[in-house]
N, CA and C atoms as a LAMMPS dump frame, in Angstrom:
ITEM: TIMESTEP
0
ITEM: NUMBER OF ATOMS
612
ITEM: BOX BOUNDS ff ff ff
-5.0000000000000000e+02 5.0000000000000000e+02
-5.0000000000000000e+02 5.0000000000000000e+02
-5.0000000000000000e+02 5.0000000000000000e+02
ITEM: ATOMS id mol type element x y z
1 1 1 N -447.126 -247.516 -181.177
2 1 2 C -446.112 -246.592 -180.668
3 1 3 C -445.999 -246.733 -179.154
4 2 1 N -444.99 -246.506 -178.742
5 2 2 C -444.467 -247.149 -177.242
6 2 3 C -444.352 -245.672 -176.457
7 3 1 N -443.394 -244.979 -177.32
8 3 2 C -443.125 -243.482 -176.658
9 3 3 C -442.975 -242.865 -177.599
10 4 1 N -442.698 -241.306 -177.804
11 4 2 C -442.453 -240.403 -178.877
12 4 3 C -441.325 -240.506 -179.66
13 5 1 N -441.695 -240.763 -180.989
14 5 2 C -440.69 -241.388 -182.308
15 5 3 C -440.399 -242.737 -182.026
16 6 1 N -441.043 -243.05 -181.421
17 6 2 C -440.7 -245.42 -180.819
18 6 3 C -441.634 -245.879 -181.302
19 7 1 N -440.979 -246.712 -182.844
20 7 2 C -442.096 -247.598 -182.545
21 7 3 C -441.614 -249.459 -182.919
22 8 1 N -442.316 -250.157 -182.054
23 8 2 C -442.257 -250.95 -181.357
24 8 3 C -442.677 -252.349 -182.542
25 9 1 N -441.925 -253.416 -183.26
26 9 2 C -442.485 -254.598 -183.748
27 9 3 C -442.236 -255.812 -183.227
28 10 1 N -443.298 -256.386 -183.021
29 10 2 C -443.481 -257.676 -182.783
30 10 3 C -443.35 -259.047 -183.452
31 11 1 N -442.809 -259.563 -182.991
32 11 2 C -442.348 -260.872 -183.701
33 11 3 C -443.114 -261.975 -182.841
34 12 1 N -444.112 -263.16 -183.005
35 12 2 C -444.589 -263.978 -182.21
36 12 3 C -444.256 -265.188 -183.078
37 13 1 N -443.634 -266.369 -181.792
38 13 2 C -443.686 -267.582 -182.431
39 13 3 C -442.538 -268.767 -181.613
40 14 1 N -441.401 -269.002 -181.95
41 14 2 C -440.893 -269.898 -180.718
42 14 3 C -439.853 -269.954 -181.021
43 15 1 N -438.452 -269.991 -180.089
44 15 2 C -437.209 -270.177 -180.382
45 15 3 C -436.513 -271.725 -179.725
46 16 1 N -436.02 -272.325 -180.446
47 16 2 C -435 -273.314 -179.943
48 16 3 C -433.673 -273.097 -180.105
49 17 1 N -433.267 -273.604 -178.734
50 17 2 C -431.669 -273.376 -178.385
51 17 3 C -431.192 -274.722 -178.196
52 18 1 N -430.03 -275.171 -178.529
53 18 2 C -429.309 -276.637 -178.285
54 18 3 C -428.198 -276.857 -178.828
55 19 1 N -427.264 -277.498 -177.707
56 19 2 C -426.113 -277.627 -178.281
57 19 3 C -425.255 -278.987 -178.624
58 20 1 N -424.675 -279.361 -179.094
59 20 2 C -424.322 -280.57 -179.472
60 20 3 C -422.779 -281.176 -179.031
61 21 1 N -422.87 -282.55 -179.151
62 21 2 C -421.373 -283.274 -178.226
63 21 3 C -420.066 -282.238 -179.041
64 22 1 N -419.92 -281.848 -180.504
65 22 2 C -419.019 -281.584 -180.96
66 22 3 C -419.024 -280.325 -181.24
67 23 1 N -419.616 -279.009 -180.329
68 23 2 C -419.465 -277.879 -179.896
69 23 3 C -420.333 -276.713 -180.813
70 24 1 N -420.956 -276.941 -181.88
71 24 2 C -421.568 -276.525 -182.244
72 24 3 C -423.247 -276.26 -181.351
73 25 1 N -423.2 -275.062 -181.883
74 25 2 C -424.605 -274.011 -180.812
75 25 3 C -425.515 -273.745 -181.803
76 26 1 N -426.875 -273.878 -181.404
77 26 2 C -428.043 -273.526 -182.679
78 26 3 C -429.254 -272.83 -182.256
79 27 1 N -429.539 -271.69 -182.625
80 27 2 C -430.68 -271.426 -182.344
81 27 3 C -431.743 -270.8 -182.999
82 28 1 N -432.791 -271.277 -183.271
83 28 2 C -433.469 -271.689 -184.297
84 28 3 C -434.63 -270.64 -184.141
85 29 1 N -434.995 -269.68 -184.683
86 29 2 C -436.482 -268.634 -184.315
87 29 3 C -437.373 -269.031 -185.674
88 30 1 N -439.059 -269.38 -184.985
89 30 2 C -439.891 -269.487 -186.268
90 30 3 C -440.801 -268.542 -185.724
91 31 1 N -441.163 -268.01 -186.759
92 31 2 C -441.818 -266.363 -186.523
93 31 3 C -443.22 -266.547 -187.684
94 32 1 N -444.388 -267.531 -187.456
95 32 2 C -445.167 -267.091 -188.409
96 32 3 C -445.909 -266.114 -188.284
97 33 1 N -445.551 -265.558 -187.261
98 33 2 C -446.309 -264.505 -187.191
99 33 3 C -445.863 -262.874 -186.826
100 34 1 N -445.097 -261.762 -188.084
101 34 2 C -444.188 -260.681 -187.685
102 34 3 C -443.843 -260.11 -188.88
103 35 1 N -443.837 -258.282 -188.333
104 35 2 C -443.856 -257.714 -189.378
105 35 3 C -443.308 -258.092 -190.854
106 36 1 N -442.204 -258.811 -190.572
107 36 2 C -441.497 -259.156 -192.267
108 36 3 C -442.775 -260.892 -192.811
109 37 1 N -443.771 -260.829 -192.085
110 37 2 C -444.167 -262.177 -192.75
111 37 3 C -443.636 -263.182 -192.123
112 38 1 N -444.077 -264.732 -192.246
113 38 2 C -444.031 -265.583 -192.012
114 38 3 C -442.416 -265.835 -192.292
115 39 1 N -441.752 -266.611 -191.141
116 39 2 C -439.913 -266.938 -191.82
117 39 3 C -439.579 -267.444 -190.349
118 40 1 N -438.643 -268.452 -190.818
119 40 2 C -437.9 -269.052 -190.003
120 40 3 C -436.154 -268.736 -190.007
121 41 1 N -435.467 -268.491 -189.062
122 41 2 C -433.949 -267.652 -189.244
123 41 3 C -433.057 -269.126 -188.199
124 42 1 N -431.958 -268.898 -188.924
125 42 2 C -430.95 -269.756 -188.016
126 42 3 C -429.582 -269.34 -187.365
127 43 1 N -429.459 -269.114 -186.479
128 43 2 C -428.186 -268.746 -185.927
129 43 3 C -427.542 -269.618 -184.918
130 44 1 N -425.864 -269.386 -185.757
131 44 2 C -424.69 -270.649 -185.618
132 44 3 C -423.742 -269.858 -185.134
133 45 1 N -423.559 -270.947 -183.898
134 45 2 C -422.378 -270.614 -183.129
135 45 3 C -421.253 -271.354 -183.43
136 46 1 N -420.034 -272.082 -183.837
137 46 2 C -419.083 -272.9 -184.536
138 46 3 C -418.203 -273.026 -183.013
139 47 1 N -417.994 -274.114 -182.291
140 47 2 C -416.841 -274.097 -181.497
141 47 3 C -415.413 -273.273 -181.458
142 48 1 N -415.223 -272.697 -182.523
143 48 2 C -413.97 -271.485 -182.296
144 48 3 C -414.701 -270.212 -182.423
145 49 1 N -416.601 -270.131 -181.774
146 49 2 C -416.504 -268.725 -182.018
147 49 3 C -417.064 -268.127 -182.9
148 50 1 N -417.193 -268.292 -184.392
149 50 2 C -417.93 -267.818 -185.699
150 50 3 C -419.258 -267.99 -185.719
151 51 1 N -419.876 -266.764 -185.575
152 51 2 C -420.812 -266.649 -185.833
153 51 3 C -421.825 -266.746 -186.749
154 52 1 N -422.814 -267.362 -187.129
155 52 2 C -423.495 -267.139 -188.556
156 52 3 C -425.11 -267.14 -188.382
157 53 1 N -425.145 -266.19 -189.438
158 53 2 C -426.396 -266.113 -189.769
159 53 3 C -427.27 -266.859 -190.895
160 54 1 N -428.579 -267.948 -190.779
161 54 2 C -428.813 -268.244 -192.242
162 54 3 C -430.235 -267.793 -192.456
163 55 1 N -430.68 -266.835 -193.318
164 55 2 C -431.61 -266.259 -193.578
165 55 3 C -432.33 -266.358 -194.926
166 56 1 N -433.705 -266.38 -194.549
167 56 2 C -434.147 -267.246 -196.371
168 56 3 C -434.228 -265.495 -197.417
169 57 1 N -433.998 -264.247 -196.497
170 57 2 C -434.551 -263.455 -197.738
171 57 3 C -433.255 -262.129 -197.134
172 58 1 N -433.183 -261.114 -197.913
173 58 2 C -432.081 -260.148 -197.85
174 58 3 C -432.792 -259.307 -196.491
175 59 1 N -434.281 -259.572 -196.725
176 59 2 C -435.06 -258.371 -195.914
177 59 3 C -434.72 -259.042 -194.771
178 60 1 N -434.874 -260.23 -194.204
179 60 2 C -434.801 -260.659 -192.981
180 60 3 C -433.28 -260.834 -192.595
181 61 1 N -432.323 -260.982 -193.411
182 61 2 C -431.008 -261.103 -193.089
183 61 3 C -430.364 -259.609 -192.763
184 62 1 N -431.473 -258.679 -192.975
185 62 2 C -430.838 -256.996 -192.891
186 62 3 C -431.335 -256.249 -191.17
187 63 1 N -432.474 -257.512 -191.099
188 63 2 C -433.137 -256.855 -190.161
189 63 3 C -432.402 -257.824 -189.037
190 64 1 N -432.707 -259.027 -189.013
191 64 2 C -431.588 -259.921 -187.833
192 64 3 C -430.277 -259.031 -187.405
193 65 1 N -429.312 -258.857 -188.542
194 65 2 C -428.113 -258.444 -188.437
195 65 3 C -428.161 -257.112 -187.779
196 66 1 N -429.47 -256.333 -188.199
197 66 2 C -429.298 -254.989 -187.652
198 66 3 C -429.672 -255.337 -186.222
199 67 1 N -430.402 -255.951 -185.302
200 67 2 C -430.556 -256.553 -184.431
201 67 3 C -429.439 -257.14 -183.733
202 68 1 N -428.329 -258.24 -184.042
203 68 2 C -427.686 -259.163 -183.459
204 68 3 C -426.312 -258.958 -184.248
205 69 1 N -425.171 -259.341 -183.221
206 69 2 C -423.899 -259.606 -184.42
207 69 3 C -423.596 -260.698 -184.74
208 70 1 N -423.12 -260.595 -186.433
209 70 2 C -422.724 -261.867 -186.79
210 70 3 C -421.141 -262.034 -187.145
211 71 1 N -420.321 -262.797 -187.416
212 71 2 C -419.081 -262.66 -188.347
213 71 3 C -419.649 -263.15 -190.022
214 72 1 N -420.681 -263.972 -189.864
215 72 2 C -420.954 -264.034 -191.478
216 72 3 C -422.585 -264.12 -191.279
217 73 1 N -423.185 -263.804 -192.831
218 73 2 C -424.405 -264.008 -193.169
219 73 3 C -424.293 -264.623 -194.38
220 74 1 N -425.341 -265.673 -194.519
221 74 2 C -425.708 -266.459 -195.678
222 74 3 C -427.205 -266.966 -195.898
223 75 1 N -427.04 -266.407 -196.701
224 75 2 C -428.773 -266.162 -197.62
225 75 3 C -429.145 -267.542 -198.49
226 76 1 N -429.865 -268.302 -197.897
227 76 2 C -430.789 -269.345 -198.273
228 76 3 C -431.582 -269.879 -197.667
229 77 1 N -432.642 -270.573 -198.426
230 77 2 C -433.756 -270.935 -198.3
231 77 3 C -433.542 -271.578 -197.244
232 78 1 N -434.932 -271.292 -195.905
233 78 2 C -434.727 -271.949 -194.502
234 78 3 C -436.535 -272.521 -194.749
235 79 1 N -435.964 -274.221 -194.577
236 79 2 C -437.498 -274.541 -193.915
237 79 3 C -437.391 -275.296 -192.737
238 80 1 N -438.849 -275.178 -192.193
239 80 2 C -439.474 -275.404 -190.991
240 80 3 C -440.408 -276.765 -191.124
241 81 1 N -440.16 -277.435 -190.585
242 81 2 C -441.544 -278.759 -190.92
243 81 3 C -441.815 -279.486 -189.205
244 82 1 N -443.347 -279.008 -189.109
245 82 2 C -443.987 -280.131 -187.715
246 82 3 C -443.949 -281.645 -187.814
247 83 1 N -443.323 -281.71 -187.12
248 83 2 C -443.809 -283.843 -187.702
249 83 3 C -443.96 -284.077 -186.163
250 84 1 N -445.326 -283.964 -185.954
251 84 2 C -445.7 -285.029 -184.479
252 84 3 C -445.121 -283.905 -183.731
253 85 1 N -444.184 -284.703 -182.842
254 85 2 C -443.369 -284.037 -181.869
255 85 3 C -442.223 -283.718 -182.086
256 86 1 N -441.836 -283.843 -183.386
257 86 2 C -440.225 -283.701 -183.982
258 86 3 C -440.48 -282.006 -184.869
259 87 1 N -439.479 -281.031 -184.697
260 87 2 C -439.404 -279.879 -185.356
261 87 3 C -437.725 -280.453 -186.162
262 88 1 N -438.355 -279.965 -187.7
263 88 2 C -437.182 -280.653 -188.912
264 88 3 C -436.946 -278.894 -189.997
265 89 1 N -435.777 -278.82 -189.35
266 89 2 C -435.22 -277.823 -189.704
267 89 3 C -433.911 -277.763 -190.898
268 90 1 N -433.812 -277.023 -192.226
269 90 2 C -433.097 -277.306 -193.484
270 90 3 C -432.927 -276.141 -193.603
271 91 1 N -431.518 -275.454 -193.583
272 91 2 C -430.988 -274.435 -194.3
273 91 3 C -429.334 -274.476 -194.594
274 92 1 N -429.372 -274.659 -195.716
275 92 2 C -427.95 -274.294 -196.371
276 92 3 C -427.272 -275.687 -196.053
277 93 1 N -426.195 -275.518 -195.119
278 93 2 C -425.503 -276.161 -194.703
279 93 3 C -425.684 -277.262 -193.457
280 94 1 N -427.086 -276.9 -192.482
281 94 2 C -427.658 -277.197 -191.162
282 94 3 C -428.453 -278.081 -192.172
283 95 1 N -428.653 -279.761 -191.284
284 95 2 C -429.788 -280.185 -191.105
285 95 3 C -430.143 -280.829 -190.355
286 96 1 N -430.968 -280.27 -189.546
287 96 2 C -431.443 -280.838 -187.873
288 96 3 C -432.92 -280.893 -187.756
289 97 1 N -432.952 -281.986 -186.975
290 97 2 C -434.059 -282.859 -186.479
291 97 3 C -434.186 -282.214 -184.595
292 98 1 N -435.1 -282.103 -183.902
293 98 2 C -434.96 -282.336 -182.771
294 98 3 C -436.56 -282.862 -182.381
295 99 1 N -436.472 -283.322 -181.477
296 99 2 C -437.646 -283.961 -180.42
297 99 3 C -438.048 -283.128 -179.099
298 100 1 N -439.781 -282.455 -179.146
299 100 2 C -439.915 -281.719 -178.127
300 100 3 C -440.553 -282.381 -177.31
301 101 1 N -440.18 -282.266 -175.986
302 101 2 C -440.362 -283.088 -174.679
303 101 3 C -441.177 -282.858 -174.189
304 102 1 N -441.586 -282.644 -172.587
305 102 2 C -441.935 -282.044 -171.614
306 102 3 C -442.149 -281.116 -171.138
307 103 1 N -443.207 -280.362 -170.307
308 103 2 C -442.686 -278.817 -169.788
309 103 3 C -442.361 -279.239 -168.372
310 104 1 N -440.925 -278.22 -168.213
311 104 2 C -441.169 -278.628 -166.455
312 104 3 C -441.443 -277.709 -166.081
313 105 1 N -440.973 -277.31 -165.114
314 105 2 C -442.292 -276.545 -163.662
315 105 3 C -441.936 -275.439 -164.6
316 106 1 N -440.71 -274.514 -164.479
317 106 2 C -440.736 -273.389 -165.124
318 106 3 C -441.463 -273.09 -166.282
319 107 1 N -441.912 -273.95 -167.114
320 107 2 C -442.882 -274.059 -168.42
321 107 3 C -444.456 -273.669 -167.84
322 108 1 N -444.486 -274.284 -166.911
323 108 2 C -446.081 -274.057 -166.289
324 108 3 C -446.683 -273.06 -165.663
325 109 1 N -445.167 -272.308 -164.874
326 109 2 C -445.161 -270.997 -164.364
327 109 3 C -445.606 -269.967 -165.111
328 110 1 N -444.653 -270.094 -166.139
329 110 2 C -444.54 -269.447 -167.933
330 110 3 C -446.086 -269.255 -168.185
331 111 1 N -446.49 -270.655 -168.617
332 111 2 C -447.937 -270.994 -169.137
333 111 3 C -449.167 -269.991 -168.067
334 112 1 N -449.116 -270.176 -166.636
335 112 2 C -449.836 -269.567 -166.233
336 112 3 C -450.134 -268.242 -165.797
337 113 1 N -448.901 -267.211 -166.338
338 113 2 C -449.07 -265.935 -166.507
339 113 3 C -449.917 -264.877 -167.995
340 114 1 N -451.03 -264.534 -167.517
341 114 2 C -451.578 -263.871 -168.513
342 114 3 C -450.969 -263.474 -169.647
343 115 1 N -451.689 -263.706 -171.029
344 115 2 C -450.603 -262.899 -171.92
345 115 3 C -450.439 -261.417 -172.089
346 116 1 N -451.505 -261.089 -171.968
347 116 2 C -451.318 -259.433 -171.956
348 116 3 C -450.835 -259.185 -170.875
349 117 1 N -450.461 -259.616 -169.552
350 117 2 C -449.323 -259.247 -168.549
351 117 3 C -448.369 -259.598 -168.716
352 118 1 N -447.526 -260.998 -169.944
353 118 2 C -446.273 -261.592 -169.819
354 118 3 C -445.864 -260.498 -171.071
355 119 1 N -446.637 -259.845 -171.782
356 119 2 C -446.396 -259.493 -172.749
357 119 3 C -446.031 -257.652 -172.557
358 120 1 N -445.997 -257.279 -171.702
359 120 2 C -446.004 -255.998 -171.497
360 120 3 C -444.643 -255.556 -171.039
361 121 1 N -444.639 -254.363 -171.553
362 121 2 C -443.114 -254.039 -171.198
363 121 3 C -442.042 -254.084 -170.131
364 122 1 N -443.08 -253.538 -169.404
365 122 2 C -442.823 -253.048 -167.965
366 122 3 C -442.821 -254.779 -166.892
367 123 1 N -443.445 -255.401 -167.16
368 123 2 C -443.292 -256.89 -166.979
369 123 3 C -442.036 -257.526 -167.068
370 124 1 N -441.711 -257.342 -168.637
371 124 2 C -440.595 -258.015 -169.2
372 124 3 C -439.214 -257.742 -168.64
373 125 1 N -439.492 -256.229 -168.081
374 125 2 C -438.422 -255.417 -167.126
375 125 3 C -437.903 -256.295 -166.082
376 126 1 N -439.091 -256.228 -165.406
377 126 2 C -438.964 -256.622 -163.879
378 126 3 C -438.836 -258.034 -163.982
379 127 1 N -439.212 -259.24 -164.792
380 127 2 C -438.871 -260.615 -165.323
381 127 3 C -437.261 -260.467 -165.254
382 128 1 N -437.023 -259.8 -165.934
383 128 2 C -435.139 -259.715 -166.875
384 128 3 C -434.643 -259.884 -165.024
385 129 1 N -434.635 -259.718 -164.13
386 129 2 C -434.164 -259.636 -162.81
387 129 3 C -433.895 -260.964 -162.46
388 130 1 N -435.394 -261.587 -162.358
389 130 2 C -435.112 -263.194 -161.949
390 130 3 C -435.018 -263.952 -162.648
391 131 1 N -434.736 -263.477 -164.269
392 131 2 C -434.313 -264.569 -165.306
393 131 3 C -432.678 -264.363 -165.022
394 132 1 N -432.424 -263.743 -164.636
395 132 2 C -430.432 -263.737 -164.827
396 132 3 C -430.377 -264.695 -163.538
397 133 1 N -430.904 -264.407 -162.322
398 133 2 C -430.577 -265.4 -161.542
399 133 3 C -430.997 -266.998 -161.367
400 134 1 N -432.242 -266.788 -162.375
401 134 2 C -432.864 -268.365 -162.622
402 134 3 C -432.112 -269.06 -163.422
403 135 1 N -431.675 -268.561 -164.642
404 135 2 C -431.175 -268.883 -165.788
405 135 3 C -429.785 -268.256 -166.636
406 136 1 N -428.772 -268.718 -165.64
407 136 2 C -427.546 -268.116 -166.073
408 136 3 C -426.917 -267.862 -167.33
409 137 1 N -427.221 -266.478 -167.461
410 137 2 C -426.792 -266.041 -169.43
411 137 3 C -428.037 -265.851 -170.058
412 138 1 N -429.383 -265.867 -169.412
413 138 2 C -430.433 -265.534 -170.5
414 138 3 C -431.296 -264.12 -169.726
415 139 1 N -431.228 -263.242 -170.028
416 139 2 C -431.903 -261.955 -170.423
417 139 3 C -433.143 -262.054 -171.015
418 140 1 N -434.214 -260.879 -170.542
419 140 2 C -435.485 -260.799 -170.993
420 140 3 C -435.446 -259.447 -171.768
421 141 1 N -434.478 -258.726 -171.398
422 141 2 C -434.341 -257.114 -172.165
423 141 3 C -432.894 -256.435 -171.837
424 142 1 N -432.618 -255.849 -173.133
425 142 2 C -431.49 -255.521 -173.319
426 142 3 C -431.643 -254.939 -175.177
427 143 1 N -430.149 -254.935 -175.178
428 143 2 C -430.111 -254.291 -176.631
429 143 3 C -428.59 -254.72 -177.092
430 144 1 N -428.744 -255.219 -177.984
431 144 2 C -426.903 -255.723 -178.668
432 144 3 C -426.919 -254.81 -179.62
433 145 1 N -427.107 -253.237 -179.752
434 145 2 C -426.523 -252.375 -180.391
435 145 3 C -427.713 -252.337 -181.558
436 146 1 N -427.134 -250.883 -182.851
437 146 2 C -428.099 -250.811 -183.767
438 146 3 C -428.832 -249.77 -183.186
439 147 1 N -429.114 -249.266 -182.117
440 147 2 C -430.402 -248.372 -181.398
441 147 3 C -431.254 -249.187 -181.317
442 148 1 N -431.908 -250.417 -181.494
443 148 2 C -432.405 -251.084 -180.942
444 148 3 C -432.9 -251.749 -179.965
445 149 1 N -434.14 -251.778 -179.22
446 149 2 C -434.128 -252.444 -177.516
447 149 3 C -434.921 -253.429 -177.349
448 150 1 N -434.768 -254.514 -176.982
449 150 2 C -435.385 -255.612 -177.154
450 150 3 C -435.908 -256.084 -175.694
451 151 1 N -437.415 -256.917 -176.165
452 151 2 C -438.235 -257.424 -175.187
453 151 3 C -438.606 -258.803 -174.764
454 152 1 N -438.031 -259.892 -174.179
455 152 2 C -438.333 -260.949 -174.684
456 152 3 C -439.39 -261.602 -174.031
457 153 1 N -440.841 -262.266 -174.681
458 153 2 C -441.836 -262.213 -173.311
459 153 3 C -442.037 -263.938 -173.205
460 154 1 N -441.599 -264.948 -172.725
461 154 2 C -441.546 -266.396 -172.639
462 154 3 C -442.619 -266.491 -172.112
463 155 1 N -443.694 -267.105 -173.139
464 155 2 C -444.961 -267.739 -172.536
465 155 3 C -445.048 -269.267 -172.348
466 156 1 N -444.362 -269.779 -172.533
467 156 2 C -443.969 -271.213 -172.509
468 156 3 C -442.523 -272.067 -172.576
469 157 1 N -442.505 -272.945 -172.03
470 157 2 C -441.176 -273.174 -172.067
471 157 3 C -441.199 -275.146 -172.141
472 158 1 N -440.316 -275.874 -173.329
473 158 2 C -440.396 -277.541 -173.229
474 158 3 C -439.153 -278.178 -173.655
475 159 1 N -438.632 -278.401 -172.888
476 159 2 C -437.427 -279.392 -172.776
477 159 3 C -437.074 -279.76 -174.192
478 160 1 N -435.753 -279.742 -175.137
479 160 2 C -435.842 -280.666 -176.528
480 160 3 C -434.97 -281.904 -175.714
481 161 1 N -435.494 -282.923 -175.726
482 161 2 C -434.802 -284.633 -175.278
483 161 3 C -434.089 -285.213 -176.419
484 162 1 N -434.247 -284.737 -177.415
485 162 2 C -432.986 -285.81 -178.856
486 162 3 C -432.846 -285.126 -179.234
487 163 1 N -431.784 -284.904 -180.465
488 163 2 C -431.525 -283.734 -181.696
489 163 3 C -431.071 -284.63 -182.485
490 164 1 N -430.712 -284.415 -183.877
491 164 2 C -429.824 -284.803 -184.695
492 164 3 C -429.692 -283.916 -185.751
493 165 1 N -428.045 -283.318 -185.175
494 165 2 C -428.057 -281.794 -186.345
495 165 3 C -426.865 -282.741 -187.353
496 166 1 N -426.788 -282.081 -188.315
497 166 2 C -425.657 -281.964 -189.3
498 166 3 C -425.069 -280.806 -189.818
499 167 1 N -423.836 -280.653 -190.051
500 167 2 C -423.1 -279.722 -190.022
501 167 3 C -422.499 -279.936 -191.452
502 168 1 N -422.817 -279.556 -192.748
503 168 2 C -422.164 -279.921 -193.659
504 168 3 C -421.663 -280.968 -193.996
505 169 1 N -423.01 -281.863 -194.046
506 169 2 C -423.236 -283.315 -193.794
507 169 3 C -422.295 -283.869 -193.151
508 170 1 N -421.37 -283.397 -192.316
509 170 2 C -421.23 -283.992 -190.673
510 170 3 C -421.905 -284.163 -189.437
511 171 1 N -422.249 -284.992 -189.14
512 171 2 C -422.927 -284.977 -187.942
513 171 3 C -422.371 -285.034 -186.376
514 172 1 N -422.795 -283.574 -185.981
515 172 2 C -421.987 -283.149 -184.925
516 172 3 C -422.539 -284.182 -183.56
517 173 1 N -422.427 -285.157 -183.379
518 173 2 C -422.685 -286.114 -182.376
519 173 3 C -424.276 -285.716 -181.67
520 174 1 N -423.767 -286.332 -180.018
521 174 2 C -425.785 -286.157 -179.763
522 174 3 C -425.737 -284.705 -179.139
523 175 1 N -427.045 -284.532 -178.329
524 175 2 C -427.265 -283.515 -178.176
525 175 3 C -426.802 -283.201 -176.646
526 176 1 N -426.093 -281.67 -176.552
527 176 2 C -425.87 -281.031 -175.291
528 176 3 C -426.185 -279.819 -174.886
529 177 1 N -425.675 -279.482 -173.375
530 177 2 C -426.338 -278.077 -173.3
531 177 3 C -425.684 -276.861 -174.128
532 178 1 N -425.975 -275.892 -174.134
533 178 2 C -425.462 -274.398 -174.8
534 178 3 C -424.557 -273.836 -174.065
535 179 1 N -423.559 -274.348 -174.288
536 179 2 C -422.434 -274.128 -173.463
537 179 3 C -421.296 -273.734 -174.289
538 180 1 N -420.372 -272.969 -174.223
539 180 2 C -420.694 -271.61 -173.322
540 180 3 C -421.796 -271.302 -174.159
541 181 1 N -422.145 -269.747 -173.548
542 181 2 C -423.373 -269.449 -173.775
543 181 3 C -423.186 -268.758 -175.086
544 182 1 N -424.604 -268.75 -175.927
545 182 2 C -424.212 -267.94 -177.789
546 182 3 C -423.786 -266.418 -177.357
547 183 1 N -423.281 -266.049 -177.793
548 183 2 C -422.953 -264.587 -178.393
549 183 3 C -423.69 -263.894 -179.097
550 184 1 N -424.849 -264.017 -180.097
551 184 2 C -425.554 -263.183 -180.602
552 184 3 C -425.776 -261.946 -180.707
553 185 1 N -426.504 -261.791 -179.409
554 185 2 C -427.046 -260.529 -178.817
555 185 3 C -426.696 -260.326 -177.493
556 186 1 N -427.909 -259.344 -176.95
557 186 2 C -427.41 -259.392 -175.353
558 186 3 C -427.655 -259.989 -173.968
559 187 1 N -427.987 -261.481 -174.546
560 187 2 C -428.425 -262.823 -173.797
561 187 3 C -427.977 -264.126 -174.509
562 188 1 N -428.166 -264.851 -174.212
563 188 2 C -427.956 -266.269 -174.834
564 188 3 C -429.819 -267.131 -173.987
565 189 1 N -430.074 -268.462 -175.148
566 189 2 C -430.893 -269.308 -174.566
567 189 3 C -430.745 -269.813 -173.453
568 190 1 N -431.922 -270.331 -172.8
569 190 2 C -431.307 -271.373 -171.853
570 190 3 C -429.989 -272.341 -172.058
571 191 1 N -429.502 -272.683 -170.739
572 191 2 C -428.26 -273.855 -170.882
573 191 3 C -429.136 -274.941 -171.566
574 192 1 N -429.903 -275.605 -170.845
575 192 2 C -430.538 -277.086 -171.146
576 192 3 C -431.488 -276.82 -172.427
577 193 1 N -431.002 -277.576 -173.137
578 193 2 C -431.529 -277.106 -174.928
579 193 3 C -433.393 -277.48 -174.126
580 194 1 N -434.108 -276.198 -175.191
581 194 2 C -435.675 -275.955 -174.7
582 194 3 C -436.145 -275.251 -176.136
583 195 1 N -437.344 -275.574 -175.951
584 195 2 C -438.065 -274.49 -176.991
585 195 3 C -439.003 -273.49 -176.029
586 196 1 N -438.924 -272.408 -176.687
587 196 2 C -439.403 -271.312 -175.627
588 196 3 C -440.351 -270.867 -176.787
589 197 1 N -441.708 -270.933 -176.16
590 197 2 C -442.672 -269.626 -177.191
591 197 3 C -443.177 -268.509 -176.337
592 198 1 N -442.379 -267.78 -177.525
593 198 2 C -442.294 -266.286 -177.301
594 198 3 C -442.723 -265.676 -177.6
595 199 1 N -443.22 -264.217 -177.168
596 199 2 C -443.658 -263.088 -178.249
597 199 3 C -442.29 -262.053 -178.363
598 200 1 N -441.489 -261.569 -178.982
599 200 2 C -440.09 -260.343 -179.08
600 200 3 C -440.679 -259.118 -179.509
601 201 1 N -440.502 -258.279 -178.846
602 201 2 C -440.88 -256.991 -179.551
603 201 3 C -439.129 -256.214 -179.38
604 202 1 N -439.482 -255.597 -180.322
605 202 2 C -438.021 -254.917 -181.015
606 202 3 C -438.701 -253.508 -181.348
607 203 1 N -437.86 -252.413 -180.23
608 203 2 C -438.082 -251.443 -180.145
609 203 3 C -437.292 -250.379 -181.02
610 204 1 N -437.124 -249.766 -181.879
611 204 2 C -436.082 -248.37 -182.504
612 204 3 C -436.931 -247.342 -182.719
């Protein structure tokens, strides 16, 4: 419990953001570790705008949505697979490959802040300040509606260098930044596609 009648869940695990030559936006959250259980969620941005959600269970597609807006949700099986340095991602209609890189400096910065200090509320506050001016369009706290208030605590941060998504077995060319920025909620990822591990706490 955070404050009186608040209480506060945590989601730990890592998000990728990246966007591709033929305008499609992806961003990818694996959560093995959070109240609904182990699950990986996908959210699609479509070059005119449409939003989507792909969620492997009703419980997690109720709780995202109550969280974030979508124009559609679609319920199927999402997997996650490590290979080396490649994260291989399968749901529905998406099937993407990407390659994780490097950390640069901002990754190390990330890395060398305590977790029980990157992780604290009041932290995440005062972060949200010099993330809008570091990182144009990405937010550390805010709320996209629902009564909901969200925390985002970036303990790490690594460049993705290749992708190869498919789009209903089209393949939306190579990989670019997140441009414009997603709509989701009340931030978007970094521009330069990255994987960020995070801890989210989601306040109602």
């Amino acid at each position: 419990m955070t404050r009186s009648g608040a209480t506060t869940d945590r989601f730990d695990g890592e998000i990728a953001g990246l966007g591709t030559a033929a305008g499609l936006r992806v961003v990818v959250g694996h959560w093995p570790s959070s109240p609904l259980g182990a699950f990986t969620d996908v959210m699609v941005e479509r070059p005119d705008g449409h939003r989507i959600l792909l969620a492997p269970s009703q419980v997690v597609a109720d709780f995202v949505s109550g969280t974030y807006s979508f124009d559609e949700v679609v319920l199927t099986p999402v997997v996650h697979r490590v290979d080396g340095g490649w994260r291989r991602v399968s749901a529905g209609p998406l099937e993407l490959g990407f390659h994780v890189g490097g950390r640069p400096v901002l990754g190390a910065l990330l890395r060398a802040v305590p977790r029980s200090l990157a992780t604290a509320p009041w932290w995440i506050s005062a972060i949200d300040v010099v993330a809008r001016l570091v990182l144009p369009g990405v937010r550390t706290r805010g709320s996209a509606g629902g009564g909901r208030e969200e925390f985002y605590a970036a303990l790490d941060l690594h460049r993705i260098v290749v992708a190869d998504l498919r789009w209903d077995g089209v393949d939306q060319g190579g990989l670019a930044p997140v441009e414009p920025p997603v709509r989701f909620g009340f931030g978007s990822t970094p521009g330069a596609p990255s994987l960020v591990r995070v801890v989210s706490l989601v306040r109602s």
